[in-house]
C-alpha positions in Angstrom: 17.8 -45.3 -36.8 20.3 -48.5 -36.4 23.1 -49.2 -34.3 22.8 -45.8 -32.2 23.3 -43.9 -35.6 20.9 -41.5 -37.0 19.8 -42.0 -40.1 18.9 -39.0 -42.9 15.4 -40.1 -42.8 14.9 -39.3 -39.0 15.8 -36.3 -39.0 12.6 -35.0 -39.8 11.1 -36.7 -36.4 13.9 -35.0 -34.7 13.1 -32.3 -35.3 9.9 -32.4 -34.8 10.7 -33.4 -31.2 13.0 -30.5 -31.0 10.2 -27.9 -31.7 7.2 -29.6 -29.2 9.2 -31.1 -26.2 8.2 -29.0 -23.2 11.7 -26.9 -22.9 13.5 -24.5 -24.2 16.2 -25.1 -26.1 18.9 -22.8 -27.5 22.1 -22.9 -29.0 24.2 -20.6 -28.9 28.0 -20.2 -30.5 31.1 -18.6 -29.3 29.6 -15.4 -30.2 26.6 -15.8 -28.5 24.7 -15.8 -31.7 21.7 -18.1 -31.7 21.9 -21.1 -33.8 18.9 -22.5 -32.8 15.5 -21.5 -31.2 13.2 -24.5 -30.2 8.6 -24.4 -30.7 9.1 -23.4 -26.8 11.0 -20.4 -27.0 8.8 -19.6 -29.9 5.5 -19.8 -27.9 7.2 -17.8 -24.9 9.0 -15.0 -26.6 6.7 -14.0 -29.6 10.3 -14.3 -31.5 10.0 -16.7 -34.6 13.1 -19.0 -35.3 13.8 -17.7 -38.5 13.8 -14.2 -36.5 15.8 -15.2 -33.4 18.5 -17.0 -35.9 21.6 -15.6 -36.2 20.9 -12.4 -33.6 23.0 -11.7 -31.2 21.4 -13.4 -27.5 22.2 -10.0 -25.8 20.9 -7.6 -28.5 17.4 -9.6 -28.1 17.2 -9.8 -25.1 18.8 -6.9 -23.4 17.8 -7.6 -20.1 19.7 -10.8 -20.0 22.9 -9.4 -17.8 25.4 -9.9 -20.0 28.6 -10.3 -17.7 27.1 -12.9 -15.2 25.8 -15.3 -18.0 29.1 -15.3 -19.8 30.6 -16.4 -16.6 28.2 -18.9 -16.6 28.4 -19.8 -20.1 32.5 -19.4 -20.8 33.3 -22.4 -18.4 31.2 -24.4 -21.0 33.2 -23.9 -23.9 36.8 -23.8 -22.3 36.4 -26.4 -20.1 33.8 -28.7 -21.6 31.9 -28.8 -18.5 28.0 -28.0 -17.7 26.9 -25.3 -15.9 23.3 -24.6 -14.0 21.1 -22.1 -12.9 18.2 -22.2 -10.0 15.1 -20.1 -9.8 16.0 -19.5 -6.2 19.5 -17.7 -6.7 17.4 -16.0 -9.7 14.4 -16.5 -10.7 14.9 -16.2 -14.6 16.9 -16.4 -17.2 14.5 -15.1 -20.4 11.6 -13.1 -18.7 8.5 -15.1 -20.3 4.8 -14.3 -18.8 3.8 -16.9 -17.1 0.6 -18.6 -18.9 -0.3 -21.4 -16.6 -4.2 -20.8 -15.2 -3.4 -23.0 -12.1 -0.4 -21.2 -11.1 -1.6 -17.7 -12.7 -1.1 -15.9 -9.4 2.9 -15.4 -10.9 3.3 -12.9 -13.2 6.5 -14.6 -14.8 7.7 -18.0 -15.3 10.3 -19.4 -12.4 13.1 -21.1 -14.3 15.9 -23.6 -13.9 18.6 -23.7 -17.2 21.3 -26.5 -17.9 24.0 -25.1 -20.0 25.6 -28.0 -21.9 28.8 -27.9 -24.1 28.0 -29.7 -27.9 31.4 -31.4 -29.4 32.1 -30.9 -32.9 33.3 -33.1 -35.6 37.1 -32.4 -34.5 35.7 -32.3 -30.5 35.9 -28.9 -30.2 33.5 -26.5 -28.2 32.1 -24.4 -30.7 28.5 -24.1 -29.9 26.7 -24.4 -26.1 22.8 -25.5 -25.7 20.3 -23.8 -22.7 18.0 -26.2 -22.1 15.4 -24.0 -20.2 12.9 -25.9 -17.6 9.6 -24.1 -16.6 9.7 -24.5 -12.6 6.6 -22.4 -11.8 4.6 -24.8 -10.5 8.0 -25.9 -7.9 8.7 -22.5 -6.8 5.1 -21.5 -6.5 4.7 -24.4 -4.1 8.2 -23.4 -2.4 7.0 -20.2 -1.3 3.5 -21.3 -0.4 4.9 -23.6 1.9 7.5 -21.0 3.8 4.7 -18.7 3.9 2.3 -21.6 6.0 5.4 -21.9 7.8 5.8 -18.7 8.6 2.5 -18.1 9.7 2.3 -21.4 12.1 5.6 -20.0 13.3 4.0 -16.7 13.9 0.6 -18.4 15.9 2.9 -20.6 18.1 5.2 -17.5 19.0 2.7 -14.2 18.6 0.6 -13.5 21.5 -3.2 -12.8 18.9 -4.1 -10.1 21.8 -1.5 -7.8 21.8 0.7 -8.8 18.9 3.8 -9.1 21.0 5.6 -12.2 21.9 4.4 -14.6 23.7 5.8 -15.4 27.2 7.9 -18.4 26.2 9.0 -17.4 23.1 9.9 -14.0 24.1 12.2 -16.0 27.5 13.6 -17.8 25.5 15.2 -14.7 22.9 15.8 -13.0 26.3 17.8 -16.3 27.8 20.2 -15.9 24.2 20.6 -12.5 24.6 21.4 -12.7 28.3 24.6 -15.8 27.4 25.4 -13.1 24.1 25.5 -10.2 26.6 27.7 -11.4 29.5 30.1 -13.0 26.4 30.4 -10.1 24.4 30.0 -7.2 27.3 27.5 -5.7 24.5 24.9 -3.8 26.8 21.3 -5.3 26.3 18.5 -4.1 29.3 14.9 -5.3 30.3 12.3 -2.8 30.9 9.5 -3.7 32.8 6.5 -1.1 32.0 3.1 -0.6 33.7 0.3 1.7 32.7 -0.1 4.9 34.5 -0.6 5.4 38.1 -4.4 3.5 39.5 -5.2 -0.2 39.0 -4.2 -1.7 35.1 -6.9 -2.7 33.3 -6.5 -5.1 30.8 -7.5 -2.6 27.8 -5.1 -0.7 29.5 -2.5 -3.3 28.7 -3.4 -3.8 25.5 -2.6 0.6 24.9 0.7 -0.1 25.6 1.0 -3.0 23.7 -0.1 -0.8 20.2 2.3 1.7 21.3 4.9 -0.5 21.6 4.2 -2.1 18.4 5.3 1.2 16.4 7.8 2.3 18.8 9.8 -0.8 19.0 13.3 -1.0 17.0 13.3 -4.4 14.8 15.8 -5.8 16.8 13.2 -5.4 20.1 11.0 -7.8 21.6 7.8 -7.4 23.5 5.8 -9.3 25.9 2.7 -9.7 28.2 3.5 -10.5 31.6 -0.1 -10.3 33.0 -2.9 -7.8 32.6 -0.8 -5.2 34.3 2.8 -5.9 32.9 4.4 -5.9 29.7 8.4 -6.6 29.5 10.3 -5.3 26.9 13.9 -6.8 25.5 16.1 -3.8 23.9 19.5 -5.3 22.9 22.6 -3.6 22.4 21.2 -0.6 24.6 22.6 0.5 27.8 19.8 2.3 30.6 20.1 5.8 28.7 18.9 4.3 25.8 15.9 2.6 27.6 15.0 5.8 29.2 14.6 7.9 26.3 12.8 4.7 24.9 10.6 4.6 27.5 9.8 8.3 27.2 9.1 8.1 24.1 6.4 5.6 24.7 5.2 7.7 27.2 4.2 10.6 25.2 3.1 8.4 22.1 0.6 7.1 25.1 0.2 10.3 26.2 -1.0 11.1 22.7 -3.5 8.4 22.1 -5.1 9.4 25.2 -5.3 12.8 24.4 -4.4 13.9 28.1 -0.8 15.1 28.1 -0.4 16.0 31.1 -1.3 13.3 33.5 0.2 10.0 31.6 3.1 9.2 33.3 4.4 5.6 32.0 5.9 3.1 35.4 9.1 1.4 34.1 11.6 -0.7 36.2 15.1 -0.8 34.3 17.8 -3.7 34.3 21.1 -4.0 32.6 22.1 -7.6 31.6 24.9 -7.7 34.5 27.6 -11.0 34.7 26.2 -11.8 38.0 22.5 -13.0 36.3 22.7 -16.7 36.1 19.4 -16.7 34.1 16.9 -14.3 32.7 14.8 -14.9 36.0 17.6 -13.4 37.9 17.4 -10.2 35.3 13.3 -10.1 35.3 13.4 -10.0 39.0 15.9 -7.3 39.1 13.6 -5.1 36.5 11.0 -5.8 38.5 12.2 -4.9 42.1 12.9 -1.7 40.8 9.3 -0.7 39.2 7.8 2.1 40.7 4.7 1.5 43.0 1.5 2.6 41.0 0.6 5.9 43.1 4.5 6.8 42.9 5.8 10.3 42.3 5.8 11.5 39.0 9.3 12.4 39.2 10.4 8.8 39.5 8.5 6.7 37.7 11.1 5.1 35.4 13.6 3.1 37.9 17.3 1.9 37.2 18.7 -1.5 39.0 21.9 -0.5 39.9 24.8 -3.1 39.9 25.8 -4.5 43.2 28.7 -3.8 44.5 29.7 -7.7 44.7 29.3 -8.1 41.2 
């Protein structure tokens, strides 16, 4: 080679770096017939180059979707510009097994593609290349690390006792949907609960807990108060809606403690009302209106009712 020009006799050295470099490449022409099928494609796909030549890209691969990769690809030839694709918007673009023992824990191979325009000898677009990169190892390690993250996130905000919220995670979702509340005039309540009538054991606590852990909606959230008090944040509900809410955890309690007749569940009630300034003003107001423990059956779940001032 001389003067940036490739000589006849290096051609043979080209392509022998065209069939081991650790990428796929493939070219392609207007008609999305492959021109050329690199040693990488080869070791992936089972599919020969003298195969793959000449066959149609979607007829070998059907499960390529053919509509979104020709708006990938068109671009390419029309405008002369290059195009990509990321493993995280989708996670393939040729679905090759993924061989690597270190990272054997996917059963596919993560990819990244460059799709580059190649001139011809009157500049014209006839042909495009996909370079396809192996990012396995990049992705594996992407989701490893949101994963850790999620599970420190989860052991600075999940109480390991009851697998509600803890306290000050769960104050401050109530504080945001508290200012979202008074903004919007959406409805959102706080419902204070206590176990049934007699002094709350800390076992106790942890019954309604489990309950609540299959009763609530995914938009709820759930916290300990103290060994006696769990509070309860139920967004976009008005007090109907937390009544039959708590009812329903009533008799789910009532179930699991196979004594139907005598569980009655204490709950103090609270609408998100303008005239909270903060979600201690709100708590309070759930909490004034709890029942006492030895109260009457008949009115053990209790509503705060606006004041008149407000």
């Amino acid at each position: 080679m001389s003067n940036g020009n490739i000589e006849m006799g290096d051609i043979h050295w080209l392509m022998d770096i065209l069939q081991n470099i650790d990428v796929g490449l493939v070219v392609l022409d207007q008609q999305y017939k492959i021109r050329l099928w690199n040693g990488f494609m080869e070791s992936h796909s089972g599919i020969s180059p003298q195969l793959a030549k000449d066959k149609n890209l979607f007829s070998l691969f059907p499960d390529i979707p053919e509509q979104w990769f020709r708006q990938k690809a068109e671009p390419v030839f029309q405008l002369k510009t290059r195009t990509f694709t990321i493993w995280e918007q989708r996670p393939y673009l040729f679905h090759f097994k993924n061989y690597r023992p270190i990272t054997g824990r996917a059963t596919f191979m993560y990819q990244n593609t460059s799709i580059i325009p190649l001139e011809s000898v009157n500049r014209s677009i006839d042909h495009i290349c996909v370079i396809i990169y192996d990012v396995t190892d990049t992705a594996l390690g992407n989701e490893e690390s949101h994963r850790l993250s999620a599970e420190l996130t989860k052991l600075t905000r999940i109480d390991p006792d009851t697998g509600l919220l803890k306290h000050d995670a769960w104050n401050n979702e109530a504080e945001r949907e508290l200012s979202r509340s008074q903004r919007t005039g959406t409805p959102s309540c706080i419902a204070l609960l206590r176990h049934p009538a007699g002094t709350t054991t800390p076992q106790q606590c942890q019954d309604i807990a489990q309950v609540l852990t299959k009763t609530l909606r995914q938009t709820d959230l759930a916290t300990r108060i103290d060994d006696q008090h769990l509070a309860v944040l139920l967004p976009a509900s008005d007090e109907g809606d937390v009544r039959f809410f708590a009812e329903r955890v009533r008799k789910m309690l009532a179930r699991q403690m196979s004594n139907h007749s005598s569980v009655n569940l204490h709950a103090g009630i609270a609408r998100a009302w303008p005239g909270f300034a903060t979600v201690t003003h709100w708590f309070d107001a759930a909490k004034s209106v709890i029942p006492a423990e030895h109260s009457d059956p008949d009115h053990v779940i209790q509503v705060y009712e606006k004041p008149s001032s407000e």
